[in-house]
N, C-alpha and C positions, 0 to 999 in steps of 0.2 A: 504493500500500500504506500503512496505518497506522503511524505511527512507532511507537519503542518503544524502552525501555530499560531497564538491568539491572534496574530495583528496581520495574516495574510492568507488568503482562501486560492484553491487554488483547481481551475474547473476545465474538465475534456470532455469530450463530445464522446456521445456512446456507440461505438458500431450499430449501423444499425438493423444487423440481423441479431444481434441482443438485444435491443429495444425491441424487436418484432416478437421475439421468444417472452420477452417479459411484459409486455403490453396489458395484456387481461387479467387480472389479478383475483379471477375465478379459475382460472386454472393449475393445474396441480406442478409446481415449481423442482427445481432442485430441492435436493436436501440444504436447508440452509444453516450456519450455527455462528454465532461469535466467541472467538476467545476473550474474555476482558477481564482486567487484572488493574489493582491501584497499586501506586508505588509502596501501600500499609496494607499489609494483606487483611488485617481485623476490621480497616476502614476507619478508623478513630484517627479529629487531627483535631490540632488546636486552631482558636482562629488569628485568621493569618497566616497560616500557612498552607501552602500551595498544594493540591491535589493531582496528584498527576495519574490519570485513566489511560490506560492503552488497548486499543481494540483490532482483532485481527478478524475479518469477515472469510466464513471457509463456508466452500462448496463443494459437497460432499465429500467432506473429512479436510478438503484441500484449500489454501488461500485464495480466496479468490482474486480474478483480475478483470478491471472490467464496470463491474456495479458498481452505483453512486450510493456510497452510507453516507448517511445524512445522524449526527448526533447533538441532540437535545438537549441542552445542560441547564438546568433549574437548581435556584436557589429558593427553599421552601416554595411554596406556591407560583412563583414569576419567573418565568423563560427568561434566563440569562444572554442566551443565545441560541444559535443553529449553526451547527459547523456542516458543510460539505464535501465528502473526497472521495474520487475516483479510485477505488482499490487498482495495486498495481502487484500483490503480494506481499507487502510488507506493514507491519503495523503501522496503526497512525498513532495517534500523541494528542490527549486534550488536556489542557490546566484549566482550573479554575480553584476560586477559593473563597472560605466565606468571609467578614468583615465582623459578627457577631457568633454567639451560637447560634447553631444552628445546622440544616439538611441539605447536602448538596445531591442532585441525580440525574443520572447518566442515560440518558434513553434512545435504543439505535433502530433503525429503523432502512429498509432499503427503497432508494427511490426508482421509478419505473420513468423512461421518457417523457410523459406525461408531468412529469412532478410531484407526482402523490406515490403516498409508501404503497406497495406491493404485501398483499396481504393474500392469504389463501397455505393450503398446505404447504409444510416446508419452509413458512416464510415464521409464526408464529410459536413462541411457545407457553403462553393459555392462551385459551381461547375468547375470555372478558378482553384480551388488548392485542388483536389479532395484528395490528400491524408493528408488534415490537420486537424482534428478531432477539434482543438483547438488551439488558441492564443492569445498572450498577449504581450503587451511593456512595455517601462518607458521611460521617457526623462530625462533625467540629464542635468541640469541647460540649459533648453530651450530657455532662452532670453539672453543666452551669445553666441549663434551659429551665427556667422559671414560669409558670403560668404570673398573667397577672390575677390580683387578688378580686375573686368573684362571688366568695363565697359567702350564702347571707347570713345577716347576725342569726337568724331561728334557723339555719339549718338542720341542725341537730335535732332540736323542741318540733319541725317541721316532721318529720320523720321518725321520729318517736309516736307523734297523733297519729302515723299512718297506721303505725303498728299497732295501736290502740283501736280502731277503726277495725284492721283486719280481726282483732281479736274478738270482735264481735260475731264476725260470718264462722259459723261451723262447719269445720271439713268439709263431711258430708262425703264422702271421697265413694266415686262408683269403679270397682278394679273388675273386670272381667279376663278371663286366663286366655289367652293368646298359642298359636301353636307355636315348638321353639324347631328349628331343622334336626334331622335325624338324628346326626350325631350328638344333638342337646337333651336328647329327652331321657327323662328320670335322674338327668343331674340336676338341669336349671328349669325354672320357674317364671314363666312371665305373662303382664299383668297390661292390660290396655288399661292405662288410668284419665279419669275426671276427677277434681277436687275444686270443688268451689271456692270461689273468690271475686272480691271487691271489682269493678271497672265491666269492660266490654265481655270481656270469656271469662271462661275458667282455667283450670291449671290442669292441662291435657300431656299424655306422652305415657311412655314405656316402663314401669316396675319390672326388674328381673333381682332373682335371688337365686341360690344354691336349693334345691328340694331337699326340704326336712332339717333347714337351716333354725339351730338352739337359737332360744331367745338370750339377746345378747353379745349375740356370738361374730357379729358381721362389721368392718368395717364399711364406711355407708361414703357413695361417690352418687353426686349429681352434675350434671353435664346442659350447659343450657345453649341449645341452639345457635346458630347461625344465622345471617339473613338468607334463607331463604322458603321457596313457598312449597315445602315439602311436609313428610311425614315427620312427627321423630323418629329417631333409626331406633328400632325393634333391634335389629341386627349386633349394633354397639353394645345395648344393654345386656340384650344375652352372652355375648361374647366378655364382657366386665362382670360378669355375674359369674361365669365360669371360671374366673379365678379367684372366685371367693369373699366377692362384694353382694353389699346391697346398692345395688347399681340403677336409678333415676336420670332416665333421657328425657328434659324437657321440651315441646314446642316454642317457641319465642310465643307465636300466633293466637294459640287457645284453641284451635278448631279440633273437631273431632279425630280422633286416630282412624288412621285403615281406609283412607282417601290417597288417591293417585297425583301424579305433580301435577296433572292436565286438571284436578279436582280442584287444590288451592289456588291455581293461577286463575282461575275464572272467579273463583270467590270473591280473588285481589281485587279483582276489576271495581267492585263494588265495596267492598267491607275496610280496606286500606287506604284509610281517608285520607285524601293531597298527600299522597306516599307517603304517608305513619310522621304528617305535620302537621296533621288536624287537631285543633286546639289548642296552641302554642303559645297561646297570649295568657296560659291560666296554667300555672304547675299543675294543678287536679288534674283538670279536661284533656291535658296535652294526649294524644295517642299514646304514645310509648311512656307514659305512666304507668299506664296499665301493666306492663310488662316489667317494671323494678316492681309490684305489687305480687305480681304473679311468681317473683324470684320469692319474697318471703313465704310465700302460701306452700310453694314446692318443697322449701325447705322446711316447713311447719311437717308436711304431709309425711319426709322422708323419716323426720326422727319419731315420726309417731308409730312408725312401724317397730315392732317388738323384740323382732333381729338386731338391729342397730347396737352394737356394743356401746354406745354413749359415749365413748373416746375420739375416735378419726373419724373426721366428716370433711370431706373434700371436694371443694366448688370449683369447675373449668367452664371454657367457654371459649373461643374465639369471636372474633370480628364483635358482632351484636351479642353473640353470646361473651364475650372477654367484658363489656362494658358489665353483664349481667352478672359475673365473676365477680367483679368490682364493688357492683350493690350488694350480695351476698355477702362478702369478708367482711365488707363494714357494717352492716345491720345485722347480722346473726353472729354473736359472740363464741358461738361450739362451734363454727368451723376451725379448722386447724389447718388446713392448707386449701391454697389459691392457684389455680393454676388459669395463668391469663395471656391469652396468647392474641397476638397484635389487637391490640383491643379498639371498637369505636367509643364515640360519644366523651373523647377526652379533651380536654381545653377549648371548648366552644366560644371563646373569646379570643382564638390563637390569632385571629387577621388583624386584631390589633398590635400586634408586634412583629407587623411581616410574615406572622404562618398562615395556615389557614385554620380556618374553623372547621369543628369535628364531624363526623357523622353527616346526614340527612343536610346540612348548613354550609360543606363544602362550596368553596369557587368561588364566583361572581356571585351566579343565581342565589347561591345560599344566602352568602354574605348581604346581598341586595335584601331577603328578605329579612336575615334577623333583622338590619337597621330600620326597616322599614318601619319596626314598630318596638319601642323600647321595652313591650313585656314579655317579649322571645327573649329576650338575652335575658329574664329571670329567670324564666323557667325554667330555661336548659342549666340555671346556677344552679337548683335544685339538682338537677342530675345527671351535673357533669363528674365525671372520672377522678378530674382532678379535687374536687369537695370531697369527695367520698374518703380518697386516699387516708387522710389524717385520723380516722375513725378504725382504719385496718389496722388489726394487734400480732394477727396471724401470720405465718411463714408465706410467701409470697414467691413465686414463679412468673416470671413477667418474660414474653421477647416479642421482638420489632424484626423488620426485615430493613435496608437501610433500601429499597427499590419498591419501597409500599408505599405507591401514590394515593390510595383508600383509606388506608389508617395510617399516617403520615408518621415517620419515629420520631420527628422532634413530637408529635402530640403524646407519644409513649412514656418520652424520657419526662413530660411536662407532668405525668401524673408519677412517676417511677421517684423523679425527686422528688416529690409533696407527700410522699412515704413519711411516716414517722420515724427516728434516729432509730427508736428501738425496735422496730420493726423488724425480723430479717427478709432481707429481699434479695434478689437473683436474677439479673437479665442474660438470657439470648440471644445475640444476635447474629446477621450475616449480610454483610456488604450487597449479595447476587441475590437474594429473594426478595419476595415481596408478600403479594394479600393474595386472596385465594388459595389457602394451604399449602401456601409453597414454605411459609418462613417455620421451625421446629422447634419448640419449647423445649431444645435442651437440657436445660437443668431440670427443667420440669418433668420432662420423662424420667430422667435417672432418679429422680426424686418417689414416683412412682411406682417406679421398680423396684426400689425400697420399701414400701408401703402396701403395696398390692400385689407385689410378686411379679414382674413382668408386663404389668401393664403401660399400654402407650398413651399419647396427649393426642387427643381430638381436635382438630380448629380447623 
């Protein structure tokens, strides 16, 4: 590939029976991959100092020569720049660097004659950001990112009435027994649950346990959802049950179990009001209230089961579920371990310090709406990530991916510092992943494994 550097771009015309081959970017490509590498293989810099990313674009296995990689460089939320170069075989060379703390990220993409990235098989790898061939971050001085101070004087007193509130609605819990696959039956146990609770649904999802499990006898794992419009997984629970848990798969949603993904997604259409932002002018009413409500209720239901040894009770989650982790540790005091992997819903005030804001609030649009009206930025004070933190006493598993455009690491680290000293906590990270289960709660797992015998982390 062509070297290249900040202050000179440097552009060739493409054959044009390559631009013919690459033209339609429905059609099925070479195999494509990049090599990319930071001059800190961990990705940690302080700020100030220089990043230096290098990217080799190979076609099938080999360097390519030829394609226009075109790479992306953002400093938190704002396009730094867009570099261009003509592969010629050899790596190219991008600096940048940040001025504060803060997330620097590396996003490559190959472009077609036409101008626009070339996307289709071979070109992607997930499928949510088909046209990125390849990426990579850096944090700069990670344990100095501060949220600003959002949090309200009643938080605390706010959130305690809720709890008082819930403690009014009784269980009520409806379990019906579920079939487990061949090789599970007459070990494990599981349960399609309902338990009622406060707001829109209830508290729906999968009970599995060990057959003929002593009362007392169970360390007890709950797992809460993802964003998306699925079942809870039957499958996780059984599979966590058969190593010796009392193991709870929560919905995010509430909707009934043993519906198909084509079931929830038409529901969505109607039930998931301005995409889970309905209400947002009122902590109560906000949509996704419901859903830190529904995280106490789950956990009300799980210790109420008679197996539960009263010792180890462990809250995970990703993405929507890592935020639901977060409300869990800090409102239920018998959790003992946290396991929270790239989490949303943290620093919803992050745009005023050049990040972005969290969750559903991302971008422009987001950002447009909270200002639009000063009692979104309450609401979400209520339940954001980073209020919550200070309230968490429990062992803590936390990781970020530094190439997580969705749950962004500076919003990570924003709730990771606001930990309490005595806390203990534990980050994950990795420079090359990012959201959609690519980033692994390392310590969290090894953590696990301790705990549960073998078992792995969900997100």
């Amino acid at each position: 590939m062509a070297n290249h550097n900040d202050s000179r771009r440097r552009s060739q015309s493409i054959p044009l029976l390559l631009g013919l081959l690459l033209l339609t970017p429905a059609v099925a490509f070479a195999n494509y991959s990049i090599d990319l590498r930071l001059d800190k293989s961990d990705g940690y810099y302080s700020v100030g100092e220089e990043t230096v990313c290098t990217a080799t674009l190979l076609k099938d296995g080999k360097p390519a020569v030829g394609e226009t990689l075109r790479c992306t460089v953002k400093r938190e939320r704002d396009t730094l720049r867009r570099d261009e170069f003509v592969c010629d075989g050899d790596a190219v060379e991008i600096r940048a660097a940040m001025d504060r703390p803060g997330w620097l990220f590396f996003g490559f993409e190959i472009i077609g004659p036409d101008g626009k990235p070339l996307q289709g098989e071979g070109i992607f790898k997930h499928h949510m950001k088909p046209t990125i061939v390849g990426e990579i971050g850096a944090m700069h001085d990670a344990d100095k990112i501060k949220a600003l101070d959002s949090r309200p004087a009643d938080f605390d007193t706010y959130w305690a009435s809720c709890r008082s509130k819930l403690d009014q609605i009784p269980l009520d819990p409806k379990m019906t027994e579920v079939a487990v696959p061949t090789a599970s039956r007459g070990k494990v146990q599981c349960y399609s649950i309902e338990v009622q609770c406060l707001g829109r649904t209830p508290v729906t999802g999968y009970l599995a346990l060990p057959v003929d499990a002593k009362p007392g006898s169970l360390p007890a794992y709950v797992n809460f959802q993802s964003m998306v419009w699925r079942d809870a997984s039957r499958s996780r629970a059984i599979a966590m049950a058969s190593k010796g848990v009392l193991a709870l798969y929560v919905s995010w949603h509430g909707l009934p179990t043993g519906g198909t993904e084509e079931d929830y997604k038409k529901i969505s259409r109607t039930r998931y009001e301005e995409g889970g932002r309905g209400g947002d002018t009122d902590r109560d009413t906000w949509f996704r209230h419901d859903m830190h409500l529904k995280v106490m209720r789950a956990l009300d239901f799980l210790k109420s089961r008679p197996q539960w040894n009263g010792t180890e009770l462990v809250a995970s989650g990703g993405s929507l579920g890592g935020i639901h982790a977060i409300t869990a540790a800090a409102l239920d005091r018998e959790i003992t371990t946290a396991i929270v992997s790239v989490p949303s819903g943290c620093e919803y005030n992050g745009h005023k310090q050049g990040r972005d804001s969290a969750g559903l609030y991302r971008g422009e649009r987001g950002i447009a709406r909270l200002e639009a009206d000063p009692r979104r930025a309450v609401t979400l004070a209520y339940h954001d990530g980073v209020n919550f933190a200070p309230l968490i006493q429990c062992d803590i598993y936390v990781c970020t991916g530094f190439a997580d455009e969705l749950c962004t690491p500076s919003s990570v680290f924003a709730f990771y510092n606001a930990l309490p000293a005595t806390t203990k906590k534990f980050m994950s990270t990795s420079p090359t992943t990012g959201h959609y289960g690519t980033t692994k709660n390392t310590a969290g797992d090894e953590r696990l494994s301790e705990i549960f015998r073998s078992v792995t982390v969900d997100d």
